[in-house]
Structure formats: structure tokens, C-alpha cells
C-alpha positions, -999 to +999 in steps of 0.1 A: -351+155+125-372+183+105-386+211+119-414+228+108-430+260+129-463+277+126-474+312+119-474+335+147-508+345+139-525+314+132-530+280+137-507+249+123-526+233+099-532+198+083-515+210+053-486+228+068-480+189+086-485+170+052-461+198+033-434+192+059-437+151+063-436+155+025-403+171+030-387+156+050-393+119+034-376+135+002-354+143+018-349+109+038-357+125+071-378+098+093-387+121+122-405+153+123-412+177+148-438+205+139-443+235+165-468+257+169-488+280+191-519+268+178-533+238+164-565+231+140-586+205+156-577+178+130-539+175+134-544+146+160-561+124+129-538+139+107-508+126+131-518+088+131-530+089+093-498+100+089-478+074+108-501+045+101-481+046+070-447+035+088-425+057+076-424+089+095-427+098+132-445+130+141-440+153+172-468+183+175-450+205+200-475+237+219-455+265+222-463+286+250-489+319+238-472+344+263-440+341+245-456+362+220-459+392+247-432+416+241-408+421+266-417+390+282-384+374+298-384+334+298-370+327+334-378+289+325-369+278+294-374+243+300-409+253+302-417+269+265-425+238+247-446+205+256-459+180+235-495+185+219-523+164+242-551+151+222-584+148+246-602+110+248-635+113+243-665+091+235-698+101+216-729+078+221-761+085+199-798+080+219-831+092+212-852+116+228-890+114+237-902+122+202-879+096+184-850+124+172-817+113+176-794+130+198-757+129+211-741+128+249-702+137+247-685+121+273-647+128+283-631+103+291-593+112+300-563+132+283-526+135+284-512+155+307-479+173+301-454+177+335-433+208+328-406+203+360-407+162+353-410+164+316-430+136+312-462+128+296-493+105+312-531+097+307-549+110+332-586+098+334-610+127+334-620+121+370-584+126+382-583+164+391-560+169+364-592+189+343-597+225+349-623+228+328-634+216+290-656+229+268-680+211+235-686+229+203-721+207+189-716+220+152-680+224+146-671+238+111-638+232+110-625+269+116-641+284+148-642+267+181-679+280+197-683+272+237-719+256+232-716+234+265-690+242+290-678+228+321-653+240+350-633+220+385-642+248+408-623+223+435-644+238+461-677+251+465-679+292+463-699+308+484-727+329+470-744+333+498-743+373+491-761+371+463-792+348+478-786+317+457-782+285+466-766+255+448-764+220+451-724+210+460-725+186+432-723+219+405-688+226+416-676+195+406-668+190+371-691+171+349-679+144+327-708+142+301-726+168+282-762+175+279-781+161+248-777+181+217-793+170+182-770+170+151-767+200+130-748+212+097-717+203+098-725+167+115-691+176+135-683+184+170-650+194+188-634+189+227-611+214+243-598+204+273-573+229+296-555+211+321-543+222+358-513+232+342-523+252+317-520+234+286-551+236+262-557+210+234-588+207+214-601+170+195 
């Protein structure tokens, strides 16, 4: 296999993939596996253009942030590196009272990463697997921006201290977004964390 691994201060890129699948077929390498500790949202399309092709297989491997801390001792090796999970989301287009068009984001699931069992599964979005995800409604490409988020406080907190009340139903994590009309770049972006800790963005 080739291995290709991303900047310590930045994010793994579609061009850093296409450089090193580039590489490695001149090289007559069929496999390669590109680590990172952060991704661009793209590298999921890039993946499957990529292998629609037929002739390479590519792994997008998350390495862990807090091996960057210094002095940080890895008790659990095993547990640096898991494979990148891409979020499933849908997007369906309605239209509001005065006729504008307008989008619901709704997640539907996303691969969830087992450290101690090393194994990877779909989880649907209802499963208590999701911690939380967040929507950017105008992405541009570079800058994730929380417009809509949404937490799994698993149980109801008590805020009783500071005289408000609210419904149970808010503690409970929300599957679809509000309504939000399209902007400039006509693109949005997903980041989902997991109950594990593993953050990938679509």
C-alpha cells in the first residue's frame, strides 16, 4: 500500500488524495491509505470519484488531535487511528408561505468507529450513537460555521435554579433542521461527533 499523511496544521485535502492515488498507480500501487488529523469536507466525494474508476482502493484514516499535545503518552495505541466516517444525510427543498424555496437537512445515520472491537457499522441517527451534529447553511468550502446545532443530552438537566422550564422533548436530539433559504455558495455541510468521540463532516 501507499501512505500519504497530512499536515500537522491543516486539513488533508482533495488534492493531497488525487497527488498520492496519482502516485501510487505509477507506481502500480492499487491500495492507498491517506491519514490525517483533519479532513476538507469533500474528501468523501473525492473517495468514490476516485474508486468509481476501478483501479485504486482508498482508506481515509482520522488520527487522533491529542496526539499533537506534547508530552502526551499513548497508553492505547490501538486506539490512534480509525477509519474516516462520512455522515448520511438527506436534503429535501419545500416552500415557505410566500413561495421562496427553502431546505430541511435531515440526518439520517453514520458510521460508527469501535476502538476496543475495531470494527466499523451504520448506525441510524436515532440509535444513541450521536452526541451531537451540527449544519453550516452556506458552506464555502474552507470554514465550517455552526448555523444550526443539535446535542443527545441523554437526560433531561435540571434548570430548575434558574426559573426555566423546558419541554423533555429538547433534550433529545433532533434529527431534522429548521428551514433555511439558499445562499451564496448554494452549499451546505454536516458534522456529526459520535459517542466515541470521532468527528467527521459531509
Amino acid at each position: 500500500i501507499a501512505i500519504s499523511v497530512g499536515p500537522l496544521s491543516g486539513r488533508v485535502t482533495a488534492k493531497q488524495i488525487n497527488d498520492a492515488v496519482q502516485d501510487a498507480l505509477a507506481s502500480g500501487i492499487p491500495e492507498v491509505h491517506v491519514l490525517g488529523w483533519a479532513f476538507e469536507a469533500n474528501v468523501g466525494e473525492v473517495k468514490s470519484a476516485l474508486e468509481s474508476r476501478g483501479n485504486v482502493k482508498v482508506e481515509l484514516v482520522m488520527i487522533r488531535p491529542d496526539t499533537l499535545v506534547e508530552g502526551l503518552k499513548a497508553t492505547q495505541p490501538e486506539m490512534l487511528f480509525s477509519p474516516l466516517a462520512l455522515p448520511d444525510v438527506e436534503v429535501a427543498r419545500e416552500t415557505n408561505g410566500a413561495g421562496e424555496a427553502q431546505f430541511r437537512v435531515t440526518l439520517k445515520g453514520v458510521a460508527i468507529f469501535d476502538r476496543k472491537r475495531r470494527t466499523t457499522e451504520y448506525k441510524s441517527a436515532d440509535s444513541g450513537y450521536v452526541s451531537a451534529w451540527y449544519l453550516d447553511e452556506d458552506y464555502d468550502g474552507d470554514c465550517f460555521v455552526d448555523c444550526q446545532m443539535f446535542f443527545d443530552f441523554k437526560k433531561k438537566l435540571s434548570l430548575s435554579k434558574l426559573g426555566v422550564e423546558v419541554p423533555d422533548e429538547e433534550f433529545a436530539l433532533r434529527l431534522t433542521s429548521e428551514p433555511f433559504p439558499m445562499r451564496g455558495y448554494k452549499r451546505i455541510a454536516v458534522k456529526v461527533v459520535d459517542v466515541y468521540g470521532n468527528e467527521s463532516t459531509v
